[in-house]
VOGU-3710 file (C-alpha; in Angstrom, 3 decimals, decimal comma):
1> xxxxxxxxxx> 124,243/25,920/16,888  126,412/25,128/19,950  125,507/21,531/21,789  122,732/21,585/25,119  124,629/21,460/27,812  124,526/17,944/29,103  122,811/17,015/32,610  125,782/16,006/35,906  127,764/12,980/34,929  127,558/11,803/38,388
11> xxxxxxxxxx> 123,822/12,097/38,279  123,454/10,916/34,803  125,114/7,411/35,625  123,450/7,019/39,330  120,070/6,831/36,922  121,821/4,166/34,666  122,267/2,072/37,735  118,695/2,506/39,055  117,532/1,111/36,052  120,491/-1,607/35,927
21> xxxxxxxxxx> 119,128/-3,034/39,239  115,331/-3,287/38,420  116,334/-5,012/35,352  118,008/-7,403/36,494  115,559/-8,160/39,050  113,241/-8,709/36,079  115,706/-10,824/33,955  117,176/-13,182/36,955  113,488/-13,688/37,710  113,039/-14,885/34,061
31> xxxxxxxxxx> 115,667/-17,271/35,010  114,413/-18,781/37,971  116,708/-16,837/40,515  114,703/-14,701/42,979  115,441/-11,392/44,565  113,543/-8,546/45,656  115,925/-5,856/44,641  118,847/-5,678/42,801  122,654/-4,633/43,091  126,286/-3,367/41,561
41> xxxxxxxxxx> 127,002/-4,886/37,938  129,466/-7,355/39,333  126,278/-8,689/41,475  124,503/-9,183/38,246  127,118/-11,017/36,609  127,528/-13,514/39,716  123,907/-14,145/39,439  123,937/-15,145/35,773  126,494/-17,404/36,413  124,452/-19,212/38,861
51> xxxxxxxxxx> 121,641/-19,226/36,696  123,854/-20,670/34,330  124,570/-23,487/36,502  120,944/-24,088/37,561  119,822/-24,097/33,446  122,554/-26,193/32,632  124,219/-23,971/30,363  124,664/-20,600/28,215  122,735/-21,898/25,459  119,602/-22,629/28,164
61> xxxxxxxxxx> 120,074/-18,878/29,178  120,243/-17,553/25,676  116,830/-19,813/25,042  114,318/-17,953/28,120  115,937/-14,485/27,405  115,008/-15,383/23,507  118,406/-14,568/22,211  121,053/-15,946/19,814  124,470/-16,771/20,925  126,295/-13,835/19,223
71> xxxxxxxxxx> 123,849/-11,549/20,844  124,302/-13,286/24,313  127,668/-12,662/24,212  127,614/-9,378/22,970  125,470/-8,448/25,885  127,701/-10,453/28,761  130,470/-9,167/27,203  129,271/-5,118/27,874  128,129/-6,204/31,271  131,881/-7,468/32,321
81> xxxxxxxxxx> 132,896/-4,212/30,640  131,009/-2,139/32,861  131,861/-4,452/36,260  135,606/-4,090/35,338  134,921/0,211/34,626  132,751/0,043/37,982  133,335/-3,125/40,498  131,195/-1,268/42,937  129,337/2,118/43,407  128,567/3,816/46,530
91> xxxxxxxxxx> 126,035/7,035/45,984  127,718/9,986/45,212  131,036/8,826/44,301  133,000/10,245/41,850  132,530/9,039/38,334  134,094/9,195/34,769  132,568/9,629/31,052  134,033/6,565/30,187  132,258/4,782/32,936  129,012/6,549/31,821
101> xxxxxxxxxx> 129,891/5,568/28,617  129,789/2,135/29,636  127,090/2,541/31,596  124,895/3,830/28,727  125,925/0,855/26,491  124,931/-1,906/28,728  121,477/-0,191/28,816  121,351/-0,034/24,782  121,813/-4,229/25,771  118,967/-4,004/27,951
111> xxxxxxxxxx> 116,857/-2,421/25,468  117,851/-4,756/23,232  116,884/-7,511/25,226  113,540/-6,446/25,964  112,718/-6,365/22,258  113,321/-9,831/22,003  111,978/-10,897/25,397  108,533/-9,623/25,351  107,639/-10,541/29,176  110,459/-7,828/30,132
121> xxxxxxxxxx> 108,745/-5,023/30,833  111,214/-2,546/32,934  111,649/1,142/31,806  114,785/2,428/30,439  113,711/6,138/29,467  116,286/8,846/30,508  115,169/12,574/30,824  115,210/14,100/27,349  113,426/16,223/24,908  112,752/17,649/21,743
131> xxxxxxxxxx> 115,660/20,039/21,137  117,833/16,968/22,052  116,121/14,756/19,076  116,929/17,529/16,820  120,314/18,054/18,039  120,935/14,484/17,818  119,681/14,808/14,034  122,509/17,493/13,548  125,403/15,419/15,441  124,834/12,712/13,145
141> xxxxxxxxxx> 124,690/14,238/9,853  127,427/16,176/10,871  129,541/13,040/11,444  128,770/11,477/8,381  129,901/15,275/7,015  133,065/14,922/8,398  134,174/11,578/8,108  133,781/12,292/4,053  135,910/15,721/4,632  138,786/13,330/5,905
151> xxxxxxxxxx> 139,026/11,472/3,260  138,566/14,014/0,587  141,325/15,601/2,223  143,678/12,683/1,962  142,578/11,806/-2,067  141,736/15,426/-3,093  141,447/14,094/-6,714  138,396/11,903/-7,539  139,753/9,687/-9,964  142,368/8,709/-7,650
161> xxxxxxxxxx> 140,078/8,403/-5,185  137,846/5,932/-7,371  140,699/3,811/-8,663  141,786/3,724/-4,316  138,331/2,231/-4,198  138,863/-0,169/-6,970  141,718/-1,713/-5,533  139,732/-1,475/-1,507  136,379/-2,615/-2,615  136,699/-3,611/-6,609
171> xxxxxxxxxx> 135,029/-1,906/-9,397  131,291/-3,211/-9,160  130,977/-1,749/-5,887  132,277/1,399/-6,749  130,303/1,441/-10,100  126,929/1,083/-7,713  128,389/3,684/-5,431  128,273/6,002/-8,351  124,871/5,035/-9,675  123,283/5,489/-5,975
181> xxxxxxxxxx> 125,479/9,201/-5,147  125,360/12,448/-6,284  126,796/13,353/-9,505  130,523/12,274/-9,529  130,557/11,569/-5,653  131,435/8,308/-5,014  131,341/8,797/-1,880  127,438/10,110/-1,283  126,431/6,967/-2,649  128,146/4,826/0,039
191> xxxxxxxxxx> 126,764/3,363/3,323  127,589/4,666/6,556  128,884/1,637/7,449  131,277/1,520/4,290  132,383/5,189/4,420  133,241/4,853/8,385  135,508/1,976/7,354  137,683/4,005/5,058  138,508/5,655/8,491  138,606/2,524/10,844
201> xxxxxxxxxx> 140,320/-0,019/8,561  143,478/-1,059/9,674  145,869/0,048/7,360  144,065/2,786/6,204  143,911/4,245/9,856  147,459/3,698/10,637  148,599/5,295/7,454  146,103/8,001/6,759  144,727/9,090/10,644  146,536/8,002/13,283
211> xxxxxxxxxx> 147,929/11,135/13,844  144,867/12,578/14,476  142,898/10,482/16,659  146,113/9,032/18,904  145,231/11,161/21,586  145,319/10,214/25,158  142,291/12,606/26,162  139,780/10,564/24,210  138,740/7,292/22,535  140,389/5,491/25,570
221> xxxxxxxxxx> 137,484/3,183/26,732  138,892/0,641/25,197  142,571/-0,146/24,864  142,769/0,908/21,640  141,878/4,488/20,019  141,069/2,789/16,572  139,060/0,093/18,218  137,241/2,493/20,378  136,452/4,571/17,383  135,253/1,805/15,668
231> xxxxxxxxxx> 132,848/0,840/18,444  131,455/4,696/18,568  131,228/4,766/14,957  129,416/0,993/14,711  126,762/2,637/17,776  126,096/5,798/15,392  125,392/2,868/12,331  122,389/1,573/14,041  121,163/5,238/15,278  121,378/6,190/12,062
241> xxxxxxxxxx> 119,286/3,111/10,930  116,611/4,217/13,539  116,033/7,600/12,186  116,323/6,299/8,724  113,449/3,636/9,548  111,367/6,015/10,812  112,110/5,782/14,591  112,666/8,647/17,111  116,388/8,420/19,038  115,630/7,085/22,110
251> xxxxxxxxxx> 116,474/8,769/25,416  119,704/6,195/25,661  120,917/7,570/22,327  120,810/10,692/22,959  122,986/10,597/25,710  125,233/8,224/24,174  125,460/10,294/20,822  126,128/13,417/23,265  129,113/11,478/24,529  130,604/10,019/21,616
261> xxxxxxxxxx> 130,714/12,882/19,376  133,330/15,237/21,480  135,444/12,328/21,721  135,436/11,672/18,163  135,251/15,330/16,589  137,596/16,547/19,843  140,263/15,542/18,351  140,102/16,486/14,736  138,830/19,870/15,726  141,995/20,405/17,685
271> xxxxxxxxxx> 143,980/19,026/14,645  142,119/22,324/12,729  142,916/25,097/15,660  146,777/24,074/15,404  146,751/23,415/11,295  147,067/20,098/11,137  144,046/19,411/9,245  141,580/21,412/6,971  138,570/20,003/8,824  136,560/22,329/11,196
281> xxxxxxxxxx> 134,383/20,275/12,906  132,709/23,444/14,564  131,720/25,059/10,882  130,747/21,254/9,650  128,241/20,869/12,658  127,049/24,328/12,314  126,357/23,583/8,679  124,569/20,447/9,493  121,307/21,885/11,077  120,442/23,701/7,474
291> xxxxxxxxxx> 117,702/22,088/5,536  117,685/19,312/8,108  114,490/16,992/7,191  115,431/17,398/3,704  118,715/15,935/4,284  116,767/13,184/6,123  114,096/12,690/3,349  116,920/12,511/1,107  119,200/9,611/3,086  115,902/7,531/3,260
301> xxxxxxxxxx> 116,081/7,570/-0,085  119,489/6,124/-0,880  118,860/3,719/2,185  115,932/2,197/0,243  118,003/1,812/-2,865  121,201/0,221/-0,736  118,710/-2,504/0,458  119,752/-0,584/4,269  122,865/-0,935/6,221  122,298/-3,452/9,017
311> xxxxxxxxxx> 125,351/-5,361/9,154  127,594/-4,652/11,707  130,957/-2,859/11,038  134,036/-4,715/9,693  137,759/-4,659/11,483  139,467/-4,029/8,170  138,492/-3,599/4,266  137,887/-7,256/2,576  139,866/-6,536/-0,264  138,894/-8,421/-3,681
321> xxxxxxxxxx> 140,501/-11,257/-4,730  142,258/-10,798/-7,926  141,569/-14,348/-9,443  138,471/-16,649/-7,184  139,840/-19,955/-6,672  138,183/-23,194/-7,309  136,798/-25,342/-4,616  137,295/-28,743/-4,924  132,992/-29,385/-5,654  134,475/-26,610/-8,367
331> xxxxxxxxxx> 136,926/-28,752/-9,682  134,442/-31,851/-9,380  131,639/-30,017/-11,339  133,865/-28,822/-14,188  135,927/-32,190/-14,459  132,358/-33,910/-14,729  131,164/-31,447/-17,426  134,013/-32,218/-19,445  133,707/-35,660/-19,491  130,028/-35,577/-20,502
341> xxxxxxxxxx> 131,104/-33,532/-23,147  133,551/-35,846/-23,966  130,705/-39,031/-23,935  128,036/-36,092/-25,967  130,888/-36,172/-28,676  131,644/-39,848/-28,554  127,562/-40,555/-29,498  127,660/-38,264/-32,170  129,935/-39,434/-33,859  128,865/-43,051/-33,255
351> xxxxxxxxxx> 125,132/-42,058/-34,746  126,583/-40,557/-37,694  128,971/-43,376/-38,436  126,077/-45,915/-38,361  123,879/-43,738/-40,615  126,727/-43,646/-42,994  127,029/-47,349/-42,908  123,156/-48,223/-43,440  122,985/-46,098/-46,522  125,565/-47,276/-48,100
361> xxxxxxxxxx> 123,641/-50,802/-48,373  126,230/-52,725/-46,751  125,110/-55,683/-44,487  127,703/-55,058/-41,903  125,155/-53,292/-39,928  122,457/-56,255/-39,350  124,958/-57,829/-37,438  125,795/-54,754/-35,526  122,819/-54,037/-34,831  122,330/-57,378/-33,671
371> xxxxxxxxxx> 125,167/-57,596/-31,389  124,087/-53,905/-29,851  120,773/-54,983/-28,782  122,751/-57,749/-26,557  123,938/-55,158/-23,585  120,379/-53,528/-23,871  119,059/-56,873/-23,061  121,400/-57,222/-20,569  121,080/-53,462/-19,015  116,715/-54,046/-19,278
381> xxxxxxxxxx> 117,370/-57,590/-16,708  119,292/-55,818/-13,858  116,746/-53,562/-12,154  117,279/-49,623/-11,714  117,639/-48,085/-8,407  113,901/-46,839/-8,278  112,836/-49,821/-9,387  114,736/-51,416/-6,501  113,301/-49,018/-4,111  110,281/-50,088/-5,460
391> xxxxxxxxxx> 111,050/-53,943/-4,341  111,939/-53,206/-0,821  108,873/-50,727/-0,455  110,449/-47,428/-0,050  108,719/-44,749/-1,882  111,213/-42,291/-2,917  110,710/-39,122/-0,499  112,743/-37,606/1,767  111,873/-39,099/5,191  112,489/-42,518/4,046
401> xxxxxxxxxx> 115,933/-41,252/2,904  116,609/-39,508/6,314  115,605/-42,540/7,785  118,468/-44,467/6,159  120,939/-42,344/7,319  119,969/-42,148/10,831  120,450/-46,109/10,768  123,288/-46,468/8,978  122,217/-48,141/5,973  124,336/-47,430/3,428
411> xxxxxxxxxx> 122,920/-50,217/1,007  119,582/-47,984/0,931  121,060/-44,641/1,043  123,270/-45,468/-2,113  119,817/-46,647/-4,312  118,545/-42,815/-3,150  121,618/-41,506/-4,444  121,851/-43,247/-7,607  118,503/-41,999/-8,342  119,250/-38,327/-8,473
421> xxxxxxxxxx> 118,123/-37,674/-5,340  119,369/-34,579/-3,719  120,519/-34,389/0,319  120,770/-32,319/3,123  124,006/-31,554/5,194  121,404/-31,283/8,603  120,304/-34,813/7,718  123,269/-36,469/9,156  123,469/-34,717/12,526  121,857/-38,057/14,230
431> xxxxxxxxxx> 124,830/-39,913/12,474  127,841/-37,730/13,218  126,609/-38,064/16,704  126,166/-41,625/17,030  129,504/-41,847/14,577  128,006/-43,467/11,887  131,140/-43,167/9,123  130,203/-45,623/6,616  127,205/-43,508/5,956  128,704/-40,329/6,417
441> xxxxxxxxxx> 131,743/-40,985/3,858  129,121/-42,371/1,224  127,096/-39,154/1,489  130,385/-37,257/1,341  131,392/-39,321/-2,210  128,035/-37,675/-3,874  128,998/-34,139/-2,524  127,644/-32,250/-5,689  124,347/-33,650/-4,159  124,003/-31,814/-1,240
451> xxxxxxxxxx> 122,038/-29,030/-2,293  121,214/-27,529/1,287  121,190/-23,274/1,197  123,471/-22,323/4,186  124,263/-25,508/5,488  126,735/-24,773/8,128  125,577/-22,846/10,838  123,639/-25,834/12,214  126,222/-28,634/11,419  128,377/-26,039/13,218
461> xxxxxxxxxx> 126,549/-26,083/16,070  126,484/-29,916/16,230  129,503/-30,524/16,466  130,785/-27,606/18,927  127,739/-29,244/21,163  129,128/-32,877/20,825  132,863/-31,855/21,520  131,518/-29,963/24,488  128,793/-31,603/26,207  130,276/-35,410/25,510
471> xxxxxxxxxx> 134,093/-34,240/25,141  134,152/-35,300/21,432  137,178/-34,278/19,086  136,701/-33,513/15,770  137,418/-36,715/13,392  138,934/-37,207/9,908  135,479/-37,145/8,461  133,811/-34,261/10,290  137,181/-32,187/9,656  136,332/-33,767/5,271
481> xxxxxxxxxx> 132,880/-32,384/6,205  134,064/-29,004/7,134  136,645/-28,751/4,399  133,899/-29,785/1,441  131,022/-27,382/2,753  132,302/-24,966/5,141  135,237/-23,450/3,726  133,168/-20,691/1,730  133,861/-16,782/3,095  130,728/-15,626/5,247
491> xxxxxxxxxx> 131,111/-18,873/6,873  134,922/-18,468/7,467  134,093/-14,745/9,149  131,289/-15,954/11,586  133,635/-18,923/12,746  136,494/-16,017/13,334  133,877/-14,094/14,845  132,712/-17,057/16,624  136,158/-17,743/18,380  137,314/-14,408/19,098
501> xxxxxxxxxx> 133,955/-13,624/21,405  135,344/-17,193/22,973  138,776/-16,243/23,615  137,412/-12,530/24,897  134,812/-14,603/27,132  137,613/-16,382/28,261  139,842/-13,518/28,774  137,166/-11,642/30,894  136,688/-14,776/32,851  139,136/-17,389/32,517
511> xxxxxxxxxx> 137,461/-20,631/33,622  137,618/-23,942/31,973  134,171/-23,732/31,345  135,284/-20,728/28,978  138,701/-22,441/28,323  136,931/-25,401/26,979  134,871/-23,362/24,369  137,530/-21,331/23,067  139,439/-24,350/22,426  136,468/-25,728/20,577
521> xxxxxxxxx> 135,683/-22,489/18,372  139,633/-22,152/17,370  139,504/-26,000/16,776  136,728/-25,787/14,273  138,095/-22,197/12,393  141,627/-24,210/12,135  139,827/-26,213/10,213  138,019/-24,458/7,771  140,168/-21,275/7,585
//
């Protein structure tokens, strides 16, 4: 099956701008800054900058368009793209597929956007039909095809292909590879996502297929060839999720999928046609459109038993670490079971010791007994910490608690601890802003209390708030904070994510504005990294 011959680039992209400029009509309007009809992408950007201003901020933007900050960014980030690829167009000029390209991905953004905003209503629909569904069906089961012909190629033995997984991924991932795939085919049971990194990863691609993709022709929209492969391959991830959920490609993916696959499978085929490779993208594509829904049917499947593959695609492999180090609650928790242990024994042998001693008939134990009920007495006429609680009138809930920390009162907030009584790491945002250490390092000496389930994000977003809105630094006990409950992995990886999207914001446009939050994202991933 050769590919439909695609429609004029020229013409292709002057549609991609019509619908650029009645969107952002739409979204400016959303944000309070009126015009009747819109302009070039550089326009656009200007006029969310002044909305900006007017809001009082990104994060007011991000609020009326309904979106998160990572997404914001994301979708600023492919607008300066496309304003640096085209700073103005003029009907009729000439233009290139990686401006297209562009093009075509800011419009995915727009899309996206108008999921999440549902008082955007403008139309994004490119001409397209029913062949090109299909067609798009074969591209991408063809590139999943090939990608796994690569890297059979480089480990043509499967056990030394599983133990290279081992070591990549570690053995329980490769065990549920095995149990999702095909008969000894480790790599049918993978995701997309994790099979396209085998390609992408770092080392692997600068070791393994550099020599095929390095080629100036293609996967040059970005500076990078591996980085612009990566992007392609991260678009075809969430097309792929589409059709598995169900869902049509729409219009936008078509033409995107028509662009990206040349410039991926250009390459390797010409790798093939001078013998540099064993992969013939041609035969692998032709091959694809047999028994097409079936293959489909079948991928649902697998999806369903993967639990889906919506994260987005990884620089590099996280290897496994060989031996998991101990954080210090860790260390904490253990040290405390062992001297509990230590006490448990202690008892024991104190109970059978006296039970010795009062059957033997001795009389020692009267007196002992005596002399042990004196610290009971003792222990029975200084009052618990409920029963304290109970004097001042606090009943022992959680808003009462909260309520101690927001004022500081440390006296009150120790009787809640010495009860038992779990906290929450969001429960002292009013006192890191107000500065309220006393409290704060209290809370922090009952650590193994704080029993919050993904605490960080918001304390996160505190304190970046504080150091930019009131020009805060970070102190010795916010950085304690960060150390004792933000050091963990996922939380480490969205920080890094976190301040590379600042220094590229600020690298796009470098104002202190941006300055100012780059600082503060590399500030806080110093910390915690």
């Amino acid at each position: 099956m050769t590919l439909s011959a695609p429609l004029n680039t020229g013409e292709q992209f002057e549609k991609c701008i019509a619908i650029i400029r009645e969107a952002s009509v739409e979204i400016l309007l959303l944000l309070n800054v009126h015009f009747d009809e819109g302009k070039d992408p550089r326009w656009f950007l200007e006029q969310l900058d002044v909305a900006r201003l007017s809001l009082g901020g990104w994060g007011a933007v991000a609020k009326r368009l309904k979106l998160n900050d990572a997404e914001l960014t994301q979708f600023t980030l492919q607008l300066r793209h496309l304003q640096q690829l085209v700073p103005r167009y003029e009907n009729g000029q000439n233009v290139t597929e990686n401006q297209l390209i562009a093009a075509l991905r800011f419009i995915s953004a727009l899309e996206n956007l108008r999921n999440k905003q549902k008082l955007l209503s403008y139309n994004t629909a490119l001409p397209s039909d029913d062949a090109q569904q299909r067609q798009g069906l074969q591209q991408l089961r063809a590139m999943e095809t090939m990608i796994k012909s690569l890297v059979m190629q480089v480990w043509p033995d499967s056990e030394k292909l599983r133990n290279h997984l081992k070591t990549q991924f570690g053995a329980d991932r490769v065990r549920r590879w095995l149990r999702l795939g095909d008969h000894n085919d480790v790599l049918s049971g993978m995701r997309f996502s994790e099979l396209a990194l085998l390609l992408i990863d770092k080392k692997e691609f600068s070791q393994r297929y550099a020599r095929l993709f390095n080629d100036a022709a293609e996967l040059n929209l970005l500076v990078e060839p591996r980085k612009t492969l990566q992007t392609f391959l991260d678009d075809i991830r969430q097309m792929r999720a589409s059709v598995v959920s169900g869902q049509p490609l729409t219009s936008n993916q078509l033409l995107l999928l028509n662009s990206y696959y040349p410039q991926i499978t250009g390459p390797v085929q010409r790798a093939f046609d001078e013998g540099r490779t064993q992969t013939n993208p041609a035969e692998i594509l032709r091959e694809a459109g047999g028994d097409l829904d079936a293959y489909w049917e079948q991928t649902r499947k697998k999806d369903r038993a993967a639990g889906g593959d919506a994260m987005p695609m990884r620089d590099s492999i996280d290897k496994p670490a060989k031996r998991s180090v101990r954080s210090r609650e860790e260390r904490d928790q253990m040290l405390s079971g062992v001297l509990w242990s230590a006490v448990g024994v202690m008892v024991l042998m104190m109970v059978i010791g006296a039970f010795w001693m009062f059957t033997s008939g001795m009389s020692a134990p009267v007196a002992r007994q005596a002399r042990a009920t004196v610290p009971i007495a003792e222990d029975r006429e200084r009052p618990s910490p409920k029963e304290e609680l109970s004097r001042l009138g606090l009943p022992r809930d959680e808003n009462n608690f909260r309520a101690a920390i927001d004022r500081n009162d440390t006296r009150v907030v120790s009787l809640f601890l010495r009860t038992g009584m779990n906290w929450k790491l969001s429960w002292t945002e009013n006192a890191v802003i107000a500065d309220y250490n006393d409290v704060l390092d209290l809370l922090l000496r009952y650590r193994l209390q704080m029993d919050e389930n993904r605490p960080c994000r918001r304390f996160i977003a505190t304190l970046t708030h504080e150091m930019a809105v009131n020009n805060k630094k970070l102190t010795s006990i916010t950085r304690d904070y960060l150390r004792a409950f933000c050091t963990v992995k996922p939380v480490v990886d969205r920080q890094r994510y976190e301040m590379e999207q600042a220094q590229l914001r600020y690298e796009a446009a470098p104002t202190d504005e941006n300055r100012k939050w780059s600082d503060i994202q590399t500030a806080i991933y110093d910390v915690i990294d």
